[in-house]
Backbone as JSON Lines, residues from 0, in Angstrom:
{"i":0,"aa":"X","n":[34.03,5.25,12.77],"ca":[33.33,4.0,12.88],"c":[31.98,4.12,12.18]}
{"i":1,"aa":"X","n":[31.55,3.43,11.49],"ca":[30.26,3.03,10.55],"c":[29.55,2.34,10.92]}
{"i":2,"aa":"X","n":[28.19,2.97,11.49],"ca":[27.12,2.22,12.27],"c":[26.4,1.63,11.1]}
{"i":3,"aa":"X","n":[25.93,0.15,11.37],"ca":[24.85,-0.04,10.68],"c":[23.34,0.74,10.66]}
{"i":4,"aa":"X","n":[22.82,0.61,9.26],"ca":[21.51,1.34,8.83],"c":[20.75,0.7,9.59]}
{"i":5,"aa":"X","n":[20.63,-0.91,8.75],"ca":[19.51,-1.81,9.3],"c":[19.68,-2.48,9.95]}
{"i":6,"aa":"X","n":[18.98,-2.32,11.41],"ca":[18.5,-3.01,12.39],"c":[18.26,-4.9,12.02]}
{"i":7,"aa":"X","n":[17.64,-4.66,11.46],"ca":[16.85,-6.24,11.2],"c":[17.53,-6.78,9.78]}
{"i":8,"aa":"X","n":[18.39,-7.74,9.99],"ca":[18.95,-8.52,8.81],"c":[19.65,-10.08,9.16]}
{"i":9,"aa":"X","n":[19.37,-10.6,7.9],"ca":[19.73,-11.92,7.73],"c":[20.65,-12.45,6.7]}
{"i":10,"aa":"X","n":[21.29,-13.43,7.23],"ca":[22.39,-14.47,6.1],"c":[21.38,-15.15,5.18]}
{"i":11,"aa":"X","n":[20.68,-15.53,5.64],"ca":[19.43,-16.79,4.77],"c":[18.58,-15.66,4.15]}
{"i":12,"aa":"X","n":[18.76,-16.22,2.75],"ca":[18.49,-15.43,1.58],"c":[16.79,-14.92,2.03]}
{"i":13,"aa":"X","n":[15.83,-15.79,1.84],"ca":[14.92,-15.8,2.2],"c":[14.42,-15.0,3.12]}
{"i":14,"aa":"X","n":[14.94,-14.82,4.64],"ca":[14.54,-14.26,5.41],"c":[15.07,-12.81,4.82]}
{"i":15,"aa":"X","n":[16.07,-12.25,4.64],"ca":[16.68,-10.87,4.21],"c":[15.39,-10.44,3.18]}
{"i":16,"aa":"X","n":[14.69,-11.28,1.6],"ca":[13.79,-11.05,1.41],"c":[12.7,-10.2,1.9]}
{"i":17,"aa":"X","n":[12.25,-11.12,2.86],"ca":[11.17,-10.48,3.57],"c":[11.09,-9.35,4.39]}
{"i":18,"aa":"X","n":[12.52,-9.34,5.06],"ca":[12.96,-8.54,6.27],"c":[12.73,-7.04,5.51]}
{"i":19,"aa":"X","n":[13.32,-7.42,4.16],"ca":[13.26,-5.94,2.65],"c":[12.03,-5.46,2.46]}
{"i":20,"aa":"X","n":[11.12,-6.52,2.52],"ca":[9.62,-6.1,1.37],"c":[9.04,-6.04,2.9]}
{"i":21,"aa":"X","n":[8.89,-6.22,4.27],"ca":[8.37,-5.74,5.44],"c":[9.02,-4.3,5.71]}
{"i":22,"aa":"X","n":[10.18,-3.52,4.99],"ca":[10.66,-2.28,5.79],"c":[9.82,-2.04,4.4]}
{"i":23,"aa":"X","n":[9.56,-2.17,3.69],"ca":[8.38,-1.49,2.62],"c":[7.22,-1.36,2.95]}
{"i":24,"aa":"X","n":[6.44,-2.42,3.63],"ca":[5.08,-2.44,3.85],"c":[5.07,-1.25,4.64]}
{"i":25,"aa":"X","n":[6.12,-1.57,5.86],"ca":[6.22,0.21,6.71],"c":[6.26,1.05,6.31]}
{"i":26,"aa":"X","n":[7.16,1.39,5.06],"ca":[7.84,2.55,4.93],"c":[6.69,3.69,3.96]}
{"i":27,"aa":"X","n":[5.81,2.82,3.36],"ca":[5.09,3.21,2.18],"c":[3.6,2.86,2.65]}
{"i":28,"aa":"X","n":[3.45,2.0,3.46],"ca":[1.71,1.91,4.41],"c":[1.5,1.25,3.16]}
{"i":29,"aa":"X","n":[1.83,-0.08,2.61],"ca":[1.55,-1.22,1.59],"c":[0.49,-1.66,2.9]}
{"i":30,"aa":"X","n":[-0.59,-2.67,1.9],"ca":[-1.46,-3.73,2.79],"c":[-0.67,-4.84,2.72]}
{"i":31,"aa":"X","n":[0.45,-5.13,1.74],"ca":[1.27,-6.36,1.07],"c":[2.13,-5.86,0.29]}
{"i":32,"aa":"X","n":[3.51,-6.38,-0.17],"ca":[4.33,-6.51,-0.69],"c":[4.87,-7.68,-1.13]}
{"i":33,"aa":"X","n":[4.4,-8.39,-2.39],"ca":[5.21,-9.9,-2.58],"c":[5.81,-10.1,-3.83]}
{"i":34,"aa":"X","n":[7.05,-10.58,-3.54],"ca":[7.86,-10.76,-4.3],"c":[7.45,-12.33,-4.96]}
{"i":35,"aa":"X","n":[7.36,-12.52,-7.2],"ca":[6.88,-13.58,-7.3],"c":[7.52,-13.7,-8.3]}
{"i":36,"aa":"X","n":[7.71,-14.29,-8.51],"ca":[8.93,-15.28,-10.0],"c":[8.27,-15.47,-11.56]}
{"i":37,"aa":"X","n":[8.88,-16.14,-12.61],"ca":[7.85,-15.89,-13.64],"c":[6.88,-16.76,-13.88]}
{"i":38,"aa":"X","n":[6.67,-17.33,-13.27],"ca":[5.61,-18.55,-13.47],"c":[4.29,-18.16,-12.68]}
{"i":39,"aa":"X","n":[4.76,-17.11,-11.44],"ca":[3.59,-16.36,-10.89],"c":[3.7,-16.82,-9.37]}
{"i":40,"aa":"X","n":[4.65,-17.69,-9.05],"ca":[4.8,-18.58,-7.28],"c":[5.47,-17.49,-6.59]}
{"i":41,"aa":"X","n":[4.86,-16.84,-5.1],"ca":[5.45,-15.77,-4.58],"c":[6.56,-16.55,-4.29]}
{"i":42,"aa":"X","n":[7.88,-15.82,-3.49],"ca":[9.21,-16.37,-3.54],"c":[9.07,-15.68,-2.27]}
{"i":43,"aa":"X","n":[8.48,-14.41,-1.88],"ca":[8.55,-13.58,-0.13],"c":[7.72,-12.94,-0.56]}
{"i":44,"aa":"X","n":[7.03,-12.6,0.92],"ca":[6.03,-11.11,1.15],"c":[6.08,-10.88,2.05]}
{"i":45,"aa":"X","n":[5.44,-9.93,2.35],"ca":[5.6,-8.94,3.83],"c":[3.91,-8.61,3.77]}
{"i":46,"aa":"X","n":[3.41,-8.17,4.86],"ca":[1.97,-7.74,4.66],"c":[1.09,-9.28,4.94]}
{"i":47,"aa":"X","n":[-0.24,-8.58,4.22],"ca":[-0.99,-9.11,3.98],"c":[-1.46,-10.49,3.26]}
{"i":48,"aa":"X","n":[0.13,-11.2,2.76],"ca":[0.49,-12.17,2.0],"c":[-1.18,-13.21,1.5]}
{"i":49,"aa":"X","n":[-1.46,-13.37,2.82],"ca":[-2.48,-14.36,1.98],"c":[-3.28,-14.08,0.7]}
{"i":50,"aa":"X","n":[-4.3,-12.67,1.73],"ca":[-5.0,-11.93,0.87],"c":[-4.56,-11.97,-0.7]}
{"i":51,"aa":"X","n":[-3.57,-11.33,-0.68],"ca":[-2.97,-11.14,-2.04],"c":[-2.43,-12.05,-2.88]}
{"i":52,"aa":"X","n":[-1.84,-13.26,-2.73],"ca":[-0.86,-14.0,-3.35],"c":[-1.72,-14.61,-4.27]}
{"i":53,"aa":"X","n":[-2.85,-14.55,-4.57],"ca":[-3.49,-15.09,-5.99],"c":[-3.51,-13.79,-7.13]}
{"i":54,"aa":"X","n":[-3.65,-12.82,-6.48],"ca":[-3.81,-11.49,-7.62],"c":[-2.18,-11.31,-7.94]}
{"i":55,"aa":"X","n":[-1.05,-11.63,-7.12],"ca":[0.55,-11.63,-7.45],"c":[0.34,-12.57,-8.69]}
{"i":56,"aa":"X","n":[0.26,-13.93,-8.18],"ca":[0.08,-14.69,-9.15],"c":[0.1,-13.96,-10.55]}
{"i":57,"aa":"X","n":[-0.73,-13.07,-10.83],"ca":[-1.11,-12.84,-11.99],"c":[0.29,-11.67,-12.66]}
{"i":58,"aa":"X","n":[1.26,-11.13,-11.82],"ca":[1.93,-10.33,-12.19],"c":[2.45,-10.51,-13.63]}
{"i":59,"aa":"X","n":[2.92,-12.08,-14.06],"ca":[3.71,-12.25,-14.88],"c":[2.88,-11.53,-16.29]}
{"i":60,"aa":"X","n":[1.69,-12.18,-16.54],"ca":[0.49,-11.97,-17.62],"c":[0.15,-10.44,-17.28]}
{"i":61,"aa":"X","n":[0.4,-9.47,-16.15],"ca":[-0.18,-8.42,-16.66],"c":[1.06,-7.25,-17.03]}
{"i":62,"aa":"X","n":[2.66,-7.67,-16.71],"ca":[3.78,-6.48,-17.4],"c":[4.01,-7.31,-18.39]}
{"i":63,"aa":"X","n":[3.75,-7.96,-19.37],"ca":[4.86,-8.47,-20.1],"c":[5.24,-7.52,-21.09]}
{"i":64,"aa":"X","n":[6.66,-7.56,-21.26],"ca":[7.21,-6.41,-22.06],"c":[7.13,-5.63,-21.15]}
{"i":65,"aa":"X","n":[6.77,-5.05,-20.36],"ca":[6.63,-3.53,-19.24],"c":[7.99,-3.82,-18.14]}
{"i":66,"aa":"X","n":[7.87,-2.58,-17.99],"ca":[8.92,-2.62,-16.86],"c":[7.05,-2.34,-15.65]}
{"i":67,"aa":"X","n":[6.39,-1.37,-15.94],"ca":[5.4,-0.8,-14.5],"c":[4.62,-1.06,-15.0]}
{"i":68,"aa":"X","n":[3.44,-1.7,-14.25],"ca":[1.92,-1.63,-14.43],"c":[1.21,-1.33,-13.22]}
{"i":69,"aa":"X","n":[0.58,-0.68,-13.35],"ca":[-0.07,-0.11,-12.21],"c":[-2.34,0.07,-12.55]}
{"i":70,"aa":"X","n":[-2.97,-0.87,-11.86],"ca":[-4.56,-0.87,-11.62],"c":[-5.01,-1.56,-10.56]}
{"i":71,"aa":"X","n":[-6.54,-1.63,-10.85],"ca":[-7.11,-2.11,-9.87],"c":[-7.41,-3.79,-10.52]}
{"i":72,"aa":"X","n":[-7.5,-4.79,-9.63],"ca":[-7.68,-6.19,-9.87],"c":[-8.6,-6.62,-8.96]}
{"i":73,"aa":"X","n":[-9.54,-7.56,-9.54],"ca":[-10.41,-7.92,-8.2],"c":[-10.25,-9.94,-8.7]}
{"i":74,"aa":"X","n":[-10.12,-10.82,-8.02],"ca":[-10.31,-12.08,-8.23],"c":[-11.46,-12.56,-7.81]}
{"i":75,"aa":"X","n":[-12.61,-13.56,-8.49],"ca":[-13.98,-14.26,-8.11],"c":[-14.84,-13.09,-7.58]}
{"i":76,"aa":"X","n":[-14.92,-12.02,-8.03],"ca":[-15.81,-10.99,-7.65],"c":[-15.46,-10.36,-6.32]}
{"i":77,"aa":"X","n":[-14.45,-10.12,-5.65],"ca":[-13.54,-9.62,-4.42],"c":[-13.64,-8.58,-4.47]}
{"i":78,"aa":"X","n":[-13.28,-7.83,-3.7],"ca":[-13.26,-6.17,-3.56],"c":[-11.73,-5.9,-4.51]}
{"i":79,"aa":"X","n":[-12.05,-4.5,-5.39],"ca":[-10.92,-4.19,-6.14],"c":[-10.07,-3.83,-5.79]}
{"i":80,"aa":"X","n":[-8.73,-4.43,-5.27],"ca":[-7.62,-3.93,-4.88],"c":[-5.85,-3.03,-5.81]}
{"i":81,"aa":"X","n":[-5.29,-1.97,-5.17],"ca":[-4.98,-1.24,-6.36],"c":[-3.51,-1.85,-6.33]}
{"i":82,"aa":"X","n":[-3.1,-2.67,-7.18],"ca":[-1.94,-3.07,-7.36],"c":[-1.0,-2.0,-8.47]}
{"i":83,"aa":"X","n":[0.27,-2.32,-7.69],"ca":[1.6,-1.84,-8.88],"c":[2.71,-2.48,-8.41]}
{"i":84,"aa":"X","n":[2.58,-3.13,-10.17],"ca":[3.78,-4.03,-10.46],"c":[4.95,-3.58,-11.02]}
{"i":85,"aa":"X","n":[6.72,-4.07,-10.45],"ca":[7.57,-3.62,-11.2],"c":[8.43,-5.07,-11.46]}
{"i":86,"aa":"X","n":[8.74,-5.13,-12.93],"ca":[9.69,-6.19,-12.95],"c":[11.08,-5.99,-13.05]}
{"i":87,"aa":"X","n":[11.55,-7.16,-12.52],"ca":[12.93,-7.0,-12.41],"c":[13.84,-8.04,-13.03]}
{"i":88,"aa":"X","n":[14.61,-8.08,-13.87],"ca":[15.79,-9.0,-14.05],"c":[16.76,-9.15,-13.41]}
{"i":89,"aa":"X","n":[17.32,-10.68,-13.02],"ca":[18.29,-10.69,-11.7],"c":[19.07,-11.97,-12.09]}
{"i":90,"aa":"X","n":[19.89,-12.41,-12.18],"ca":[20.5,-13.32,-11.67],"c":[19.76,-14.89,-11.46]}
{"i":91,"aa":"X","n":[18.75,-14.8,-10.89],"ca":[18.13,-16.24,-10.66],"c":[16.74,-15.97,-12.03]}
{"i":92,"aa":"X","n":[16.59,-14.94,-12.9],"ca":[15.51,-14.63,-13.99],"c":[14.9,-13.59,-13.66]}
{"i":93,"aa":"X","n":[13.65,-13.77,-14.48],"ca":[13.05,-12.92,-14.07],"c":[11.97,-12.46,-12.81]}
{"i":94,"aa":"X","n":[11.53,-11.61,-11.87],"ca":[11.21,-10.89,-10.7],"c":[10.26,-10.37,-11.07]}
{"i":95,"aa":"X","n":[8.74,-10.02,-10.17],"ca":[8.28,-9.41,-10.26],"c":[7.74,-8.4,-8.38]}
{"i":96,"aa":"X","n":[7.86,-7.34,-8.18],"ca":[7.5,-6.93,-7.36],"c":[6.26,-6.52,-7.21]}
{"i":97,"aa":"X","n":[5.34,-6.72,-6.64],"ca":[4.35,-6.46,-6.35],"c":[3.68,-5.89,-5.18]}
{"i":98,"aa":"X","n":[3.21,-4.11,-5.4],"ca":[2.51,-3.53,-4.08],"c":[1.42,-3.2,-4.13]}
{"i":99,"aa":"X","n":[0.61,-3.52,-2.75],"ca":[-1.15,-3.81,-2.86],"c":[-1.33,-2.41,-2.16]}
{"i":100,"aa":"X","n":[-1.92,-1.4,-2.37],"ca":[-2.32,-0.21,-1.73],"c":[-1.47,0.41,-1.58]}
{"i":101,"aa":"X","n":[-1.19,1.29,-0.61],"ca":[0.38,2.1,-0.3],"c":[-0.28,3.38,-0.22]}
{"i":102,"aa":"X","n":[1.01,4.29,0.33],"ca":[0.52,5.74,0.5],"c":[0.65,6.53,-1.2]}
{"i":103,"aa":"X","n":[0.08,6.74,-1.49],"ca":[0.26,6.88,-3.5],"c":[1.43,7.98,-3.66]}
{"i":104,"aa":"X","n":[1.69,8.76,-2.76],"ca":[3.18,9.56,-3.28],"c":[4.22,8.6,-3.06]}
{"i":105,"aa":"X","n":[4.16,7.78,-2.79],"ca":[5.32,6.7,-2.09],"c":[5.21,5.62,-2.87]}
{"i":106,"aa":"X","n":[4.78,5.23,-3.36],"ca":[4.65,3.27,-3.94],"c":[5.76,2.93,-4.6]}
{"i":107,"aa":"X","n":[5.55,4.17,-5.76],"ca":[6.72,3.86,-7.08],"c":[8.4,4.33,-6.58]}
{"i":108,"aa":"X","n":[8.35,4.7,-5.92],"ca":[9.91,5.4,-5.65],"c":[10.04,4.31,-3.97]}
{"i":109,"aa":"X","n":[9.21,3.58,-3.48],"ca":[9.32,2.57,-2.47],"c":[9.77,1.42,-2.88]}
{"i":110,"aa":"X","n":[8.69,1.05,-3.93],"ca":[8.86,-0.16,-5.02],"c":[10.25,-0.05,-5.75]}
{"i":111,"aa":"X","n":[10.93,1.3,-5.8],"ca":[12.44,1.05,-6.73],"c":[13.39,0.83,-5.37]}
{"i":112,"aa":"X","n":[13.3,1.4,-4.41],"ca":[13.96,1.16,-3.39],"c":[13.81,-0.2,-3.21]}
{"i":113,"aa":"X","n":[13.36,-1.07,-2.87],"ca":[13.01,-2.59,-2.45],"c":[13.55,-3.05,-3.66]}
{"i":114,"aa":"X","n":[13.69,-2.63,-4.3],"ca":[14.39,-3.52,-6.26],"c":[15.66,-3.51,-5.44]}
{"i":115,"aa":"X","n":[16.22,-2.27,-5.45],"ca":[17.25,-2.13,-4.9],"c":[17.74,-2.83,-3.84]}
{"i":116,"aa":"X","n":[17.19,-3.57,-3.03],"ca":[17.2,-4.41,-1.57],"c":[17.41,-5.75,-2.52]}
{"i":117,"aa":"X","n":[16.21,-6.1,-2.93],"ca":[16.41,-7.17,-3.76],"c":[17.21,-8.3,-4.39]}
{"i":118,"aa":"X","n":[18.14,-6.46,-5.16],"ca":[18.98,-6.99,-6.29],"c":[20.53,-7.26,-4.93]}
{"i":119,"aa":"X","n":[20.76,-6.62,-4.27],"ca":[21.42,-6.7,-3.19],"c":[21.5,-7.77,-2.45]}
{"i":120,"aa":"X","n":[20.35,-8.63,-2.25],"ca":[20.42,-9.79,-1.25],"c":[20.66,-11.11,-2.39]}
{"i":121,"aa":"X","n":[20.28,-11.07,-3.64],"ca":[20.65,-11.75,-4.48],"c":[21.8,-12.21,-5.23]}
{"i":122,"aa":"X","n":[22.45,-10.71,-4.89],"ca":[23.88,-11.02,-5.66],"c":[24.58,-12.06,-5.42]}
């Protein structure tokens, strides 16, 4: 018999989203995790969402052509927060993932895991 992994899951696309990029915020000590589309409109986050969803915004303009970008961003003179972005191609276009802080051995190999969640709840 095959126990389920995850505890916490959903049919509604949306919620499974979040339910993904919140076992990230845990898993990796993110302040935020938001998932944002190419025009720059988050689509889900986990975390700190408010805080962040204007510096997401900006994901599209700062990988283009990149798969990773990874610095610090500050908006209207704000405290510099250390973002890393990964994009993703999917099915509904293009994705961008976005993590605000994190434990730094963890972000990038957290951030491919959650692609992985992602591309999964999308199919």
């Amino acid at each position: 018999m095959r126990t389920e992994r995850r505890v916490k899951r959903s049919h509604n696309i949306h919620e499974a989203l979040e339910l993904q990029l919140a076992a990230s915020v845990e898993r990796a000590n993110f302040q935020s995790v938001i998932l944002t589309e190419d025009q720059g409109f988050a689509v889900a986050g986990a975390g700190k969402v408010l805080e962040d969803q204007e510096i997401a915004a900006l994901a599209p303009s700062l990988v283009p052509g990149k798969k990773v970008w990874q610095g610090k961003v500050a908006i209207d003179n704000g405290p510099e927060k250390m973002v890393t972005i990964l994009s993703l191609s999917t099915d509904v276009g293009n994705l961008y993932l976005c993590g605000f802080g994190g434990e730094s051995s963890k972000v990038h190999s957290e951030l491919m895991h959650s692609i992985q969640g992602v591309n999964r709840i999308l199919a």
